[in-house]
N, C-alpha and C positions, 0 to 999 in steps of 0.2 A: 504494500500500500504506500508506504513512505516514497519510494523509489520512485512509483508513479505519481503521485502527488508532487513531488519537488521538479519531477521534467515538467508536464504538463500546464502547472501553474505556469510556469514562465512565459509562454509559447505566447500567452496575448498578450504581457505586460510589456513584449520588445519594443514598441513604439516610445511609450513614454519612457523605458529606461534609456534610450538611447536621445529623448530630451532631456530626462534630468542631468544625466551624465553628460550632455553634451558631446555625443560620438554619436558616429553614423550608423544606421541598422547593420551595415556588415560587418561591420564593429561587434556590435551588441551578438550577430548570430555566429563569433568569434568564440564568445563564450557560452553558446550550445556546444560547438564542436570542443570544447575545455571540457565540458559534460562529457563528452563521449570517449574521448582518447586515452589520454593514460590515467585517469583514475580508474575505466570500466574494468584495466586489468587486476585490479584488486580483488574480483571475485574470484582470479586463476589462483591465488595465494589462497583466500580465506575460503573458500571453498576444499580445498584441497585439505586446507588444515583441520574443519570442519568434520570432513570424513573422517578424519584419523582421531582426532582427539575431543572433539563432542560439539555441538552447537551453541551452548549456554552461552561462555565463555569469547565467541566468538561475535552473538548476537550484541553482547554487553557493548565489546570493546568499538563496534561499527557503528550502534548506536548512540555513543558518545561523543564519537567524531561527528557524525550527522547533525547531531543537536547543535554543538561549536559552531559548524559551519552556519548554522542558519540562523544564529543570534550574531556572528558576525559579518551576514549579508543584510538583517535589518539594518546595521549602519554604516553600512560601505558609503561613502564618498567619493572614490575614484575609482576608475576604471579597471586599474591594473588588481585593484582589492576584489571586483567585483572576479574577475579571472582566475585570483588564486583562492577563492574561499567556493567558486562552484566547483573546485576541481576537490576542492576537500570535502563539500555535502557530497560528491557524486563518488566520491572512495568509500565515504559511510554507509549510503542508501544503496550502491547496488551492490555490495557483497548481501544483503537482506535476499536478493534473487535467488542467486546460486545457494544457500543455504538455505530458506522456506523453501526450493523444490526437493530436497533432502529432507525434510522434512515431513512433507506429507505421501514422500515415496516411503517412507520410513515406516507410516502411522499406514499407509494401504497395505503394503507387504504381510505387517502384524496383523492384519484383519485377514484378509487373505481370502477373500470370498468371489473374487472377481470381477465386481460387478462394477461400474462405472464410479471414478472415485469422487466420493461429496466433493463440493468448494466451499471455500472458503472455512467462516467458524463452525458452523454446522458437522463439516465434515471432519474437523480435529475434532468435537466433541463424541461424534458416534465414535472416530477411531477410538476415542480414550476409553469411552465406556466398554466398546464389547474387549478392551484388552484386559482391561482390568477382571471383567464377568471370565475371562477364560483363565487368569491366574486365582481367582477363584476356585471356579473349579475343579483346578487340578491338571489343568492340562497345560501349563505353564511354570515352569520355575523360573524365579529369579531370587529368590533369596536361602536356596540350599548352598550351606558351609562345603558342602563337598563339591560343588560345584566346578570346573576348572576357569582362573579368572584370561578372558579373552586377551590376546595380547596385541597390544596394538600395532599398527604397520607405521612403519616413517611415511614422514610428509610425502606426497610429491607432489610436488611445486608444478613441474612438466608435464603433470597428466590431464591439464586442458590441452596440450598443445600434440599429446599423443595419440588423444583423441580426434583433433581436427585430420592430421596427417597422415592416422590409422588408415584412408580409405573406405572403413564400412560404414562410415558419413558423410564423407569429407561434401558430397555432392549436394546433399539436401539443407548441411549447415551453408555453404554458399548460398544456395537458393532464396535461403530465409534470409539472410545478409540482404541480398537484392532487395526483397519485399519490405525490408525494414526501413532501409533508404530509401526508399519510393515515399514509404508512409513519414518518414521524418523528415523529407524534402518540403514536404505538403505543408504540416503543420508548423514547420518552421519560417518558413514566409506564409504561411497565409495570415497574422495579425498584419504585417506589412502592405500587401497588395491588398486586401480588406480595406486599410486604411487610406491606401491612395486612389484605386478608385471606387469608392463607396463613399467615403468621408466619413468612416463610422468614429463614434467616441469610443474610449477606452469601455464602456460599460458593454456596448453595445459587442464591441470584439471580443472582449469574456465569451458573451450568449452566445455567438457563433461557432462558439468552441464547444458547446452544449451537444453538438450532433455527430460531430466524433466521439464524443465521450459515449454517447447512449449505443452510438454503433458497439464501441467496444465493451460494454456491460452485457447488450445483449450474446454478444460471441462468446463469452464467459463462462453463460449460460446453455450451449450448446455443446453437447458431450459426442466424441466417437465413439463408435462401438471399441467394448474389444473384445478382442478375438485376433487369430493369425490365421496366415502369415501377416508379421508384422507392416513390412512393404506394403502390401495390397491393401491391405483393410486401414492402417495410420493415413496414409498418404494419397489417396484416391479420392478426399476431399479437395485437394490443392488445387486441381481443375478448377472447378468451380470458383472456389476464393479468388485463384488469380486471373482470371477472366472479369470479374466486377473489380478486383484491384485496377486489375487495367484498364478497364472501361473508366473507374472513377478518375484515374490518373489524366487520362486524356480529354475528357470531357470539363473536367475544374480548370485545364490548362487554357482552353479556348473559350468555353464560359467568361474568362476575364479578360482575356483576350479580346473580346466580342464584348464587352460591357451589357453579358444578359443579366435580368434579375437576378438580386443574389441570392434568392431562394435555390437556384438550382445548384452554385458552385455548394453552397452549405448541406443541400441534402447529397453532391457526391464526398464530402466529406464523412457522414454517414455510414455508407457505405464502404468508405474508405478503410475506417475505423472499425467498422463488422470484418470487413475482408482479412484487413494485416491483422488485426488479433485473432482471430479464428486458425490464420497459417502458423504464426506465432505459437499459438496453443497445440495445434497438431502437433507441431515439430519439436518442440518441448517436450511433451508427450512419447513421441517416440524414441526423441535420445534418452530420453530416462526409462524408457523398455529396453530397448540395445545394450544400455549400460546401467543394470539395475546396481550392483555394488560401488560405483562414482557415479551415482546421480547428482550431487556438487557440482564436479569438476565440469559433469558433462554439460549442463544448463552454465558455469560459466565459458566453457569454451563456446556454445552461442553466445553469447555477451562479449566475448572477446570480438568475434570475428565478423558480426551484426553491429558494431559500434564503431571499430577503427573504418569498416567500408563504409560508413555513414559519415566519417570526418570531412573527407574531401567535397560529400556531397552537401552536407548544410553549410559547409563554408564558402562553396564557392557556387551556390545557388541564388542570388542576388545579382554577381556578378554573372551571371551566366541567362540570368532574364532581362539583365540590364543592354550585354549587347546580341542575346540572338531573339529577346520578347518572350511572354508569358506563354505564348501558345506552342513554339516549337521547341522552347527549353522541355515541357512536360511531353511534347510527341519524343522528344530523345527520350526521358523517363520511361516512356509507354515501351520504344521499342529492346531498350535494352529489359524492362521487367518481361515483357514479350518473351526472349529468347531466352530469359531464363528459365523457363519451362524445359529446356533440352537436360539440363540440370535435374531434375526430378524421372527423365526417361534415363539415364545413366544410375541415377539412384535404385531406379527398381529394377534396372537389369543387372549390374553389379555388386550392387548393397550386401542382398541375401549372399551372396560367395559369400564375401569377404569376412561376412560374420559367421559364416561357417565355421571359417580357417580357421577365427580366432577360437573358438570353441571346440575344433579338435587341439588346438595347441594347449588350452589349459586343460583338456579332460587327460591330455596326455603331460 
């Protein structure tokens, strides 16, 4: 929650921080791209640590940072403050990603029933209950003295980055990289062009942020089956997602382009926001099946490799509507999310190998 809370707020206050602060919006979308780069690798570290030596402790020391940062963004004054203190909430708030999806891979696993896993509080509350009813009953030990105590494995630090490079995903976390920079391109300038041609107020550019948001609560809200094969039945929603990804993508570009009502660019935001979180959540989803023992590392190595491809793009997206225009900067967007679909046909023809391999290599 934190993590998204602290991006999203931002995204319509860019106008006016780049008056108070007196710097230019590409300036100000300077420090989005501070958001995403080298503090997102913090979840390679604390996720990883996470696995080996336990969440509490981990939860504690991010959230501390986080708080810092944002008592000393209410009084940032300059520029260069405002650059080093989002780089410090965004070390805090997104190691909370990569360790909440450990988390509730944690509390499903214990339950073990199969069945689609709750969200949010609701779903830690059933985990905790039926764990507790089954150490109850007997069919659980955790506090027998003879028990042997588990021992733990050293850190590894590299196991986001051996997961990217492994092969048995390398194709589908690219994929989601793509989709995520489509969707953070979007919402990164749209308080900007909102504002220049609409002439909205700052309250009004909030509201408009309202239709991404409900896009993405609703996608939250919709569960995959599960069942295998993994490939097939995870990933056979992505079709669809990125088809309305890219329809939204192109249609907002020329919408503003074209000075149509902004009812239409706002309701492809919407959609925008249903699409990329729905892909988001699939893909999630299934690196944390593939790799049920680093479900951490494996949810940060998305965040690694979905955040550094996002730097180039919200940085140098201003500048790139500035000299090729609103309507053809987003048809480039459309066509490279386009082609990144070949990305998901390599996935499901190669994927299922690779994970084979790896599973006769540990059975043996």
């Amino acid at each position: 929650m934190f993590s998204a809370f602290s991006s999203n707020i931002y995204f319509p206050a860019i106008p006016s921080i780049a008056n108070n602060l007196r710097v230019t919006p590409e300036s100000v979308n300077l420090t989005v791209t501070s958001y995403l780069i080298l503090p997102r690798l913090s979840p390679s570290i604390s996720g990883a640590i996470a696995d080996v030596h336990g969440r509490r402790v981990t939860y504690i020391i991010t959230f501390i940072i986080y708080l810092g940062a944002c008592i000393g963004l209410a009084e940032t004054k300059h520029f260069y403050q405002l650059v080093i203190l989002r780089c410090l909430q965004s070390t805090g708030s997104a190691s909370t990603i990569a360790i909440g999806a450990g988390v509730v891979e944690t509390l499903r696993s214990l339950v073990g029933n199969g069945s689609i896993p709750a969200k949010g509080l609701a779903g830690s509350l059933i985990a905790y209950i039926q764990c507790r009813r089954a150490v109850k009953a007997g069919s659980a030990d955790i506090s027998s003295p003879s028990s042997t105590p588990m021992t733990k494995m050293p850190v590894n630090i590299l196991g986001p980055l051996q997961i990217i490079l492994g092969m048995e995903v390398t194709y589908i976390v690219f994929f989601l990289a793509i989709a995520y920079t489509a969707w953070q391109v979007i919402i990164t300038v749209m308080s900007t062009l909102f504002k220049i041609t609409y002439d909205l107020t700052d309250l009004q550019i909030g509201i408009t942020f309202i239709s991404n948001e409900l896009g993405c609560i609703i996608a939250n809200y919709i569960g995959t089956p599960e069942d295998f094969p993994l490939e097939n039945i995870r990933l056979r929603a992505l079709w669809l997602w990125s088809g309305v990804q890219c329809a939204s993508v192109i249609v907002f570009g020329w919408t503003l382009q074209c000075h149509v009502h902004i009812a239409v660019p706002i309701i492809c935001t919407f959609f925008l926001g249903w699409a990329a979180t729905s892909v988001i959540s699939t893909v999630t989803t299934f690196m944390v099946d593939v790799f049920p023992d680093q479900n951490a590392s494996a949810t940060a190595a998305l965040n690694l490799v979905r955040c550094l491809m996002a730097v180039r793009a919200t940085a140098g997206a201003l500048p790139d509507i500035n000299s090729m225009g609103v309507g053809w900067t987003f048809t480039m967007i459309f066509f490279i999310k386009l082609s990144s679909l070949s990305l998901v046909v390599l996935q499901l023809r190669y994927g299922p190998k690779k994970r084979k391999i790896r599973e006769r290599e540990r059975e043996s």
